[in-house]
OpenMM code with the backbone's topology and positions (N, CA, C; nanometers):
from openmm import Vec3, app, unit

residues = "UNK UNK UNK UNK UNK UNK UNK UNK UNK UNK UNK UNK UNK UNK UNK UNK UNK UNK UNK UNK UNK UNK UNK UNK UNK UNK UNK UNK UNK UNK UNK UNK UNK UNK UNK UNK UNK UNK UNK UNK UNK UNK UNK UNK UNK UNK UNK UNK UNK UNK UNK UNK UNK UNK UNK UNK UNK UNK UNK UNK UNK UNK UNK UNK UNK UNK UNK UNK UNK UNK UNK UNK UNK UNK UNK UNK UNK UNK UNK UNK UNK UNK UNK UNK UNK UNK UNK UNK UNK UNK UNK UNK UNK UNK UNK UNK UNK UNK UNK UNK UNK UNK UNK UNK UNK UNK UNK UNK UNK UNK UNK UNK UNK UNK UNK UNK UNK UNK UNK UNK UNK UNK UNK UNK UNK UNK UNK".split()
positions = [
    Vec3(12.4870, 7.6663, 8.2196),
    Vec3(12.3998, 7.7237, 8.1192),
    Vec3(12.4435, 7.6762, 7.9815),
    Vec3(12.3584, 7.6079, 7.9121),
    Vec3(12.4199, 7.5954, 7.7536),
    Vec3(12.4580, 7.6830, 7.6444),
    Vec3(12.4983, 7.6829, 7.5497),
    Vec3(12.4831, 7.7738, 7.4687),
    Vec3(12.3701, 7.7876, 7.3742),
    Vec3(12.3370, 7.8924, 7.3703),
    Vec3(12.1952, 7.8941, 7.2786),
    Vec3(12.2172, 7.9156, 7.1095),
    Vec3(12.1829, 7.8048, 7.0163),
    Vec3(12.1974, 7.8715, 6.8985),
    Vec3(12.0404, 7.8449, 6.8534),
    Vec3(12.0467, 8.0010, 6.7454),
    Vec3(11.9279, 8.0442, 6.6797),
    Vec3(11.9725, 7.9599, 6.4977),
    Vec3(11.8507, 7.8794, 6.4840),
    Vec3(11.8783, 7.7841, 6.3528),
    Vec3(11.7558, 7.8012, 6.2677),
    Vec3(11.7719, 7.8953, 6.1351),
    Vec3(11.6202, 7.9110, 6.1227),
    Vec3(11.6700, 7.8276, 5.9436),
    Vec3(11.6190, 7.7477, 5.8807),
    Vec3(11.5750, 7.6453, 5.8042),
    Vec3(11.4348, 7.6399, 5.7907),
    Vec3(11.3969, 7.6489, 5.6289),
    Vec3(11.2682, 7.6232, 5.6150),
    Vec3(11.2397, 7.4528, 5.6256),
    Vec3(11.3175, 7.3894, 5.6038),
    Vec3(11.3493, 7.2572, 5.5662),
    Vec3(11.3078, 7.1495, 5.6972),
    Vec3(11.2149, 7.1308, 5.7012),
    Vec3(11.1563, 7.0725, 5.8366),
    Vec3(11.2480, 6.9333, 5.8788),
    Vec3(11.2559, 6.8390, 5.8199),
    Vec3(11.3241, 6.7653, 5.8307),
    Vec3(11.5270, 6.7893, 5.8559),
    Vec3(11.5462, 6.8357, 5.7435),
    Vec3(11.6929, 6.8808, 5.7836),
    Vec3(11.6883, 6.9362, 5.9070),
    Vec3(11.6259, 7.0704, 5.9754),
    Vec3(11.6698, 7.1227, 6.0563),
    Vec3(11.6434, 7.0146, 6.2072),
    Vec3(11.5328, 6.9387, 6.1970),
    Vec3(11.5133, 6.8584, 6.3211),
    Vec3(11.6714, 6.7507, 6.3225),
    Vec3(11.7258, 6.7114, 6.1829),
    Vec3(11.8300, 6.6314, 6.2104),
    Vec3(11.9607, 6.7494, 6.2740),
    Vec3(11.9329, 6.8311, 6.2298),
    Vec3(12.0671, 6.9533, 6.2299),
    Vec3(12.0278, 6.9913, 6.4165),
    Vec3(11.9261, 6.9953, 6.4195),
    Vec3(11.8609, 7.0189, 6.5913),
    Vec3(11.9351, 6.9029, 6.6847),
    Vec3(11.8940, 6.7608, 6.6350),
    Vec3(11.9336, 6.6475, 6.6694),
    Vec3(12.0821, 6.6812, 6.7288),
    Vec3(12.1638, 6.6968, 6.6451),
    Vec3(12.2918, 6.6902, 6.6248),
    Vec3(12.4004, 6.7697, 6.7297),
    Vec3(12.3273, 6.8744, 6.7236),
    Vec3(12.3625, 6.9998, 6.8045),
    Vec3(12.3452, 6.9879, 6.9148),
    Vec3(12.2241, 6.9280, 6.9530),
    Vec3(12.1698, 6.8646, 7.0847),
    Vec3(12.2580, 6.7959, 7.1655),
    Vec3(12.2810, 6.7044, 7.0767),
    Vec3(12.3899, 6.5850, 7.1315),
    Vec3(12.5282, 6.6422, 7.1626),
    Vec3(12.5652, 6.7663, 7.1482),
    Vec3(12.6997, 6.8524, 7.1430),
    Vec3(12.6602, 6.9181, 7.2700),
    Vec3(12.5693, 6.8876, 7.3351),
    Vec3(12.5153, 6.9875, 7.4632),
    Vec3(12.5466, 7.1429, 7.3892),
    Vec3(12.4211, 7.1469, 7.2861),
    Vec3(12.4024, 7.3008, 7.2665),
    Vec3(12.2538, 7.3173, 7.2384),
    Vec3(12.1854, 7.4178, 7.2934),
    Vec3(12.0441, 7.4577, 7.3015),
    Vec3(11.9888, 7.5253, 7.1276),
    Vec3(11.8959, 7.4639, 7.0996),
    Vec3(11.8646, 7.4774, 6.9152),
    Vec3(11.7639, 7.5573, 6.9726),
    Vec3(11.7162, 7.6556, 6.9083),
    Vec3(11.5882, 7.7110, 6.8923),
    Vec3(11.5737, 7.6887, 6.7251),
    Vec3(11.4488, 7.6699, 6.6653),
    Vec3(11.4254, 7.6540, 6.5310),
    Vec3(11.3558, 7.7105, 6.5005),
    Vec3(11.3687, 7.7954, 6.4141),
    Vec3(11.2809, 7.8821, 6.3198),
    Vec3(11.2474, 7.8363, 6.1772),
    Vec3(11.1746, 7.8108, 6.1170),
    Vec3(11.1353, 7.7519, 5.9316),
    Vec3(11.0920, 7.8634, 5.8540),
    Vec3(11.1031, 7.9898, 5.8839),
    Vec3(11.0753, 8.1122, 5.7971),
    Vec3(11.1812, 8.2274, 5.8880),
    Vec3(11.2242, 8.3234, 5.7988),
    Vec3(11.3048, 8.4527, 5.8539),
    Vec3(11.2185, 8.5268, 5.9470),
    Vec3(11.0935, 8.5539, 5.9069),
    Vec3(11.0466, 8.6369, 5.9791),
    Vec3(11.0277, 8.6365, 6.1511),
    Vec3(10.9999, 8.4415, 6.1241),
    Vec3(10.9658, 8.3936, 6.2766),
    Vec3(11.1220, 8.4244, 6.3630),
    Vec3(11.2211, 8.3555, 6.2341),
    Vec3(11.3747, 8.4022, 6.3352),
    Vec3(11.3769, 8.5385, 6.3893),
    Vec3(11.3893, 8.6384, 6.2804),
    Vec3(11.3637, 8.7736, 6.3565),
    Vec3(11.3323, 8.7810, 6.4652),
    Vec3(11.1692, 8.7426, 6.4845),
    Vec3(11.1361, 8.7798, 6.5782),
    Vec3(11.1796, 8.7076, 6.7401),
    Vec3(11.2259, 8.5415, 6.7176),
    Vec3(11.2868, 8.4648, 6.8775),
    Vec3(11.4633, 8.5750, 6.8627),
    Vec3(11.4980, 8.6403, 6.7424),
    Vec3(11.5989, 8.6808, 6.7571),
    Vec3(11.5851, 8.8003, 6.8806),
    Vec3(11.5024, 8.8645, 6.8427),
    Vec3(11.4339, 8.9794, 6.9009),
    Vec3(11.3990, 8.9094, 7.0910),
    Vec3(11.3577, 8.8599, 7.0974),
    Vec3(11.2900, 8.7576, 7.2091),
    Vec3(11.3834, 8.7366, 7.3191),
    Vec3(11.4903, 8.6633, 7.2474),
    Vec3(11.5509, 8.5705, 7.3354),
    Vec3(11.7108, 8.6347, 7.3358),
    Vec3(11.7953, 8.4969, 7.3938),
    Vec3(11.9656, 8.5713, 7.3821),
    Vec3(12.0329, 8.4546, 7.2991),
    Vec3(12.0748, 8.4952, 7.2139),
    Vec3(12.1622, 8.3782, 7.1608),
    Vec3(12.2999, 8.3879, 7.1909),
    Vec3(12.3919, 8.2331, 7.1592),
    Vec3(12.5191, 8.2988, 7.1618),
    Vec3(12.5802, 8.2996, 7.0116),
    Vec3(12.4585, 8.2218, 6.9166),
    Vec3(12.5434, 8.2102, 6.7988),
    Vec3(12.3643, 8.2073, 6.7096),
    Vec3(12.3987, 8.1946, 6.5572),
    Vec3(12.2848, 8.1672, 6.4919),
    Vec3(12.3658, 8.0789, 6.3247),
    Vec3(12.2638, 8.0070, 6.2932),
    Vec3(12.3024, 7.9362, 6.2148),
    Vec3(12.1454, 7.9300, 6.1009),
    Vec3(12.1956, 7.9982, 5.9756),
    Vec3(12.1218, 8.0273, 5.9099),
    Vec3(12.0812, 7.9943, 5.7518),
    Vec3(11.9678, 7.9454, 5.7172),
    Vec3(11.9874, 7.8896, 5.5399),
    Vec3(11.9846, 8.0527, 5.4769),
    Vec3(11.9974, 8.0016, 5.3868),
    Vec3(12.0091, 8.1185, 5.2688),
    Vec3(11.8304, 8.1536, 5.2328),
    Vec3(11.7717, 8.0644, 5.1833),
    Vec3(11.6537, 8.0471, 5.0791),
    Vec3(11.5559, 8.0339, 5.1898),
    Vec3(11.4973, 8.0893, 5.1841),
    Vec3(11.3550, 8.0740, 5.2988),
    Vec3(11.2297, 8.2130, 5.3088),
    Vec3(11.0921, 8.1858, 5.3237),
    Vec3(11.0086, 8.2243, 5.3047),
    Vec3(11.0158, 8.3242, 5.4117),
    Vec3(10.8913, 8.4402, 5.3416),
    Vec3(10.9324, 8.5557, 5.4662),
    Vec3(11.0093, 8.6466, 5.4622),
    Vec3(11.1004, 8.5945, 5.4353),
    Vec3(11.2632, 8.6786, 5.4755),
    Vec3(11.3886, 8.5584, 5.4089),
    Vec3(11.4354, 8.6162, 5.3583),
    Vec3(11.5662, 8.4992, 5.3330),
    Vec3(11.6611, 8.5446, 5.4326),
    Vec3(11.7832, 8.4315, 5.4084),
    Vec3(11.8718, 8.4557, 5.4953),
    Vec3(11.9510, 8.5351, 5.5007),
    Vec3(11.9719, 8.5572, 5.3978),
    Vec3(12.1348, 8.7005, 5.4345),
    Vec3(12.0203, 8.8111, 5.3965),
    Vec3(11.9220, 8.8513, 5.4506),
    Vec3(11.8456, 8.9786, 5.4609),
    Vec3(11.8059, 8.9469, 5.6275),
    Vec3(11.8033, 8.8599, 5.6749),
    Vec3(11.8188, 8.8075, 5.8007),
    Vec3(11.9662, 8.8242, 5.9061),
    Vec3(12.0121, 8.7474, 5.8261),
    Vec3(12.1921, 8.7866, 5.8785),
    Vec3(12.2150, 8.9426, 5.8865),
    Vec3(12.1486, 9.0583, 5.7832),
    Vec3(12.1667, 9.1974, 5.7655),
    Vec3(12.1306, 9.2311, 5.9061),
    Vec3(12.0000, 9.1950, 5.8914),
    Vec3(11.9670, 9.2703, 6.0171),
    Vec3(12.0234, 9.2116, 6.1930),
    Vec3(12.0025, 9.1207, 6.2079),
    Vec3(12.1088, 9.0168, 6.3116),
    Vec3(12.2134, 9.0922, 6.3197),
    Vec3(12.3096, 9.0886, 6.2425),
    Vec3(12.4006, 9.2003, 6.2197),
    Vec3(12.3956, 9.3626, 6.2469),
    Vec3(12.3101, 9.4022, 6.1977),
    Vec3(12.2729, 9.5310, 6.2797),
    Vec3(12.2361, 9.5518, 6.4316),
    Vec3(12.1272, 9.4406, 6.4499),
    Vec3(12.1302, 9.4522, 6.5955),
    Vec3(12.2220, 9.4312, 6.7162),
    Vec3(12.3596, 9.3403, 6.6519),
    Vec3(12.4320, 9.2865, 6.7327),
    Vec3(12.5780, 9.2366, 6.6498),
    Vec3(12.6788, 9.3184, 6.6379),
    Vec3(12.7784, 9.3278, 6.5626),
    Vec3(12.8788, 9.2137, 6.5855),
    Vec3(12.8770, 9.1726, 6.7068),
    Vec3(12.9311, 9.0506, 6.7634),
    Vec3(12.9153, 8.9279, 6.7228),
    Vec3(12.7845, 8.8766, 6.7244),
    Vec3(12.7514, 8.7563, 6.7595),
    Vec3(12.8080, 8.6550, 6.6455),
    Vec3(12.8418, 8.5420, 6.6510),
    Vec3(12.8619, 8.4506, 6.5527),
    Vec3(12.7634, 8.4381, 6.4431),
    Vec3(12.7783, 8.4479, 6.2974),
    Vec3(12.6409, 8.3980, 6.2266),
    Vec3(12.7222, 8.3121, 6.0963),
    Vec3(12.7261, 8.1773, 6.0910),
    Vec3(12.7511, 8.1076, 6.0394),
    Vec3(12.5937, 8.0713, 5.8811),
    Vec3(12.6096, 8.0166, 5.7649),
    Vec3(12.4897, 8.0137, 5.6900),
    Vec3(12.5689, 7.8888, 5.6435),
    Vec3(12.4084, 7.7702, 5.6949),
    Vec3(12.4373, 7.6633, 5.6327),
    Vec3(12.3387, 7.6604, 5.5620),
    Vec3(12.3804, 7.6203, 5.4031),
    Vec3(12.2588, 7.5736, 5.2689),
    Vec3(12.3239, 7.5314, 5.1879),
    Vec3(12.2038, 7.4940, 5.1045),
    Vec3(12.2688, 7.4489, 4.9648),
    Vec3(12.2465, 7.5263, 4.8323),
    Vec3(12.3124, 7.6237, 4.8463),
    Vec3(12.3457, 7.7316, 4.7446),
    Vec3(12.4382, 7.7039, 4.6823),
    Vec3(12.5001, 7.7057, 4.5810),
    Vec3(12.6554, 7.7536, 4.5555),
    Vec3(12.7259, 7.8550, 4.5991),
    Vec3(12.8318, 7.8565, 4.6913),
    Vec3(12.8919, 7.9224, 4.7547),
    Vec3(12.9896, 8.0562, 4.6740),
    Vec3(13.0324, 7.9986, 4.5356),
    Vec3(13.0365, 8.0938, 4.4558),
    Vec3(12.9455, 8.1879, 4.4120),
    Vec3(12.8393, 8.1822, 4.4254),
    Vec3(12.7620, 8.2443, 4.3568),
    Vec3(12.7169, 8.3589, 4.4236),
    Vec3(12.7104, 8.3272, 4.6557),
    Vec3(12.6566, 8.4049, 4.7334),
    Vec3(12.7684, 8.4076, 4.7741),
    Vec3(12.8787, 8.3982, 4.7731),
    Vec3(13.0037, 8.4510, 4.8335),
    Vec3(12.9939, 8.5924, 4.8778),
    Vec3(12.9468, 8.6541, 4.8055),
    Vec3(12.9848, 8.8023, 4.8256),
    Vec3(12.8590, 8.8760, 4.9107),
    Vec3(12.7547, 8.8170, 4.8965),
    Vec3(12.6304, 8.8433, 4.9462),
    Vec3(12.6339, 8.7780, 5.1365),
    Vec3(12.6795, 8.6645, 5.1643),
    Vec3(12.6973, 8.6060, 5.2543),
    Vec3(12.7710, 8.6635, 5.3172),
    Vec3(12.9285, 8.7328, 5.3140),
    Vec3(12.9776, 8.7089, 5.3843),
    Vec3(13.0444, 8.9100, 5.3553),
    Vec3(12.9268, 8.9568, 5.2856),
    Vec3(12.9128, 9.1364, 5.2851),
    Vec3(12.7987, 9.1408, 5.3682),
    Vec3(12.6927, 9.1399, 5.3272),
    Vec3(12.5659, 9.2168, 5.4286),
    Vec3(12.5112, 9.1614, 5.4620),
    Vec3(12.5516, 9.0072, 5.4590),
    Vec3(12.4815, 8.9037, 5.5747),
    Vec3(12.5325, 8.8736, 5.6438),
    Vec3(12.6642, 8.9352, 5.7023),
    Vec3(12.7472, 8.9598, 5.8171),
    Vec3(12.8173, 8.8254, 5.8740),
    Vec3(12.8936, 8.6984, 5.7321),
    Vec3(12.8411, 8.5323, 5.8247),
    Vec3(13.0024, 8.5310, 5.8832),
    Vec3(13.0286, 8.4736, 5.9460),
    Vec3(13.1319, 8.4498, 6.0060),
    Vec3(13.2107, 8.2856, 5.9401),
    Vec3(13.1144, 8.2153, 5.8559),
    Vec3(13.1184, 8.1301, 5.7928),
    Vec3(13.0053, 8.0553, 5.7542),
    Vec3(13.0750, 7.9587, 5.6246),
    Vec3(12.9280, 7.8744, 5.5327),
    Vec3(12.9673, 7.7381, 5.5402),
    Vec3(12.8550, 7.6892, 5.5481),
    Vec3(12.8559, 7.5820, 5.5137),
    Vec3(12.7528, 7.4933, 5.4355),
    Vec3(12.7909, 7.4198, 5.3519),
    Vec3(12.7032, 7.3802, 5.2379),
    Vec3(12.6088, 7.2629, 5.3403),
    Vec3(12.5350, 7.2419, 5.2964),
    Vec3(12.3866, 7.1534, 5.3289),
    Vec3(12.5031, 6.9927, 5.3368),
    Vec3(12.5473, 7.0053, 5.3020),
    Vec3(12.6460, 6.8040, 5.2867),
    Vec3(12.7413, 6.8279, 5.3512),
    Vec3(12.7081, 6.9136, 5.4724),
    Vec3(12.8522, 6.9443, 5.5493),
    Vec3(12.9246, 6.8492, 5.6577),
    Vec3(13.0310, 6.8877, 5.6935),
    Vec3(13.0953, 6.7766, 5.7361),
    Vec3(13.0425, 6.8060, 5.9105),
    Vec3(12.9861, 6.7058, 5.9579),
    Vec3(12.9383, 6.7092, 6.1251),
    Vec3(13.0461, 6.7790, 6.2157),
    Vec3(13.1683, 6.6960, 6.1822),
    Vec3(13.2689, 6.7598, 6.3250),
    Vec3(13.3284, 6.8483, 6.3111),
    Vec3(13.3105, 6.9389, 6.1552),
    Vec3(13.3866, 7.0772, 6.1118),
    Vec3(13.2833, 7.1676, 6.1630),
    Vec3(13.1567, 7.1561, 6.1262),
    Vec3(13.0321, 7.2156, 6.1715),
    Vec3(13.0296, 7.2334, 6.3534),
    Vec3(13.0178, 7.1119, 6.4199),
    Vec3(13.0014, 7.1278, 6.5802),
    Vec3(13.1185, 7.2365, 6.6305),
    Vec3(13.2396, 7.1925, 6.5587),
    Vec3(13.4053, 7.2268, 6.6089),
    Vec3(13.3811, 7.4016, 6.5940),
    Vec3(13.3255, 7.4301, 6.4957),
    Vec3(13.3713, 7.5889, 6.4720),
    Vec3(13.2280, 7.6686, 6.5092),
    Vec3(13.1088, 7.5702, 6.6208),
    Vec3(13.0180, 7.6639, 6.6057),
    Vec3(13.0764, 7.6314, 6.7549),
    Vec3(13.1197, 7.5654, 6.8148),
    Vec3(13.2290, 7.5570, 6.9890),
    Vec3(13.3182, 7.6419, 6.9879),
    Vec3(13.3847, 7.6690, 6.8867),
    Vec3(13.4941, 7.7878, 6.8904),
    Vec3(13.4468, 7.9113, 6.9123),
    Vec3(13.3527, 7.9233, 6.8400),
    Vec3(13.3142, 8.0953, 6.8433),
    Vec3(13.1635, 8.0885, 6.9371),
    Vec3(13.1628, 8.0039, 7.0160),
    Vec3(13.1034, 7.9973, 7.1651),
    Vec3(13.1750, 8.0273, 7.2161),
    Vec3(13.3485, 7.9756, 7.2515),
    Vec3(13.4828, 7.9799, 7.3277),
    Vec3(13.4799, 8.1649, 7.2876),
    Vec3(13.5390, 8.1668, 7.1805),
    Vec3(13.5540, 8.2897, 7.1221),
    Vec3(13.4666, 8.3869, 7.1704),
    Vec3(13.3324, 8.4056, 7.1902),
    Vec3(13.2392, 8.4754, 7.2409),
    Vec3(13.2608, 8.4873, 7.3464),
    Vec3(13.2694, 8.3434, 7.4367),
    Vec3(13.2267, 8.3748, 7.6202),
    Vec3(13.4024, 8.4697, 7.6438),
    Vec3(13.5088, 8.4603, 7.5724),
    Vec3(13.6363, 8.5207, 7.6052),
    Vec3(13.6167, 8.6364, 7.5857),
    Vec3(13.5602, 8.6715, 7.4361),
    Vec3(13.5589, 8.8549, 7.4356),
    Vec3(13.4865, 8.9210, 7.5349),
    Vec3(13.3707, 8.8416, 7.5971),
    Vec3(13.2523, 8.9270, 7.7054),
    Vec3(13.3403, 8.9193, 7.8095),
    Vec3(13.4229, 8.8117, 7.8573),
    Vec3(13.5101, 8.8610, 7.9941),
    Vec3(13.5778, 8.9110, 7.9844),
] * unit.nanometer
topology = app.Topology()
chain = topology.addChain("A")
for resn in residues:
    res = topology.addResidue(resn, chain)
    for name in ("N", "CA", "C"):
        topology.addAtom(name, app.Element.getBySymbol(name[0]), res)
């Protein structure tokens, strides 16, 4: 079974390369381009992780991450964008529940490496 991550990006292009990428890591992308639609495959489906922009129509992201977070205290939620990280520091990683950020120019094998860990990390706490 793969691991499922939830990737919601308004950014059509980025997220199909960010889809791409993940793919090739043997990990299952679902894509969302507005919060609201994430919500709802959040609601839908099972993830083991979610990977989320900040800025997006609908719903932004760490009002997204809030609730993700409410429904499921566990799960990994990493926020990749291009925000300044100073600026949402406190917003990101208070009530958008992230487990980590990463900026939009992020580095590929820091990104794959730590969204595999807290897959590892996940499938260990459920057994």
């Amino acid at each position: 079974m793969k691991h499922c991550i939830l990737h919601a990006d308004d950014d059509t292009i980025f997220s199909g390369i960010v889809k791409k990428i993940l793919h090739q890591q043997g990990l299952e992308v679902y894509s969302a381009f507005d919060g609201e639609h994430a919500w709802m495959l959040f609601n839908e489906m099972s993830f083991h992780s979610c990977l989320l922009d900040i800025v997006m129509p609908r719903m932004n992201g760490i009002d997204l991450g809030e609730r993700i977070r409410s429904r499921d205290s566990q799960i990994p939620i990493f926020y990749l964008s291009g925000e300044d990280l100073a600026l949402v520091s406190a917003e990101v990683f208070g009530r958008g529940g992230a487990n980590g950020y990463f900026p939009k120019t992020f580095n590929l094998r820091e990104l794959t490496g730590r969204l595999q860990a807290s897959l590892i990390y996940t499938n260990n706490y459920i057994l």
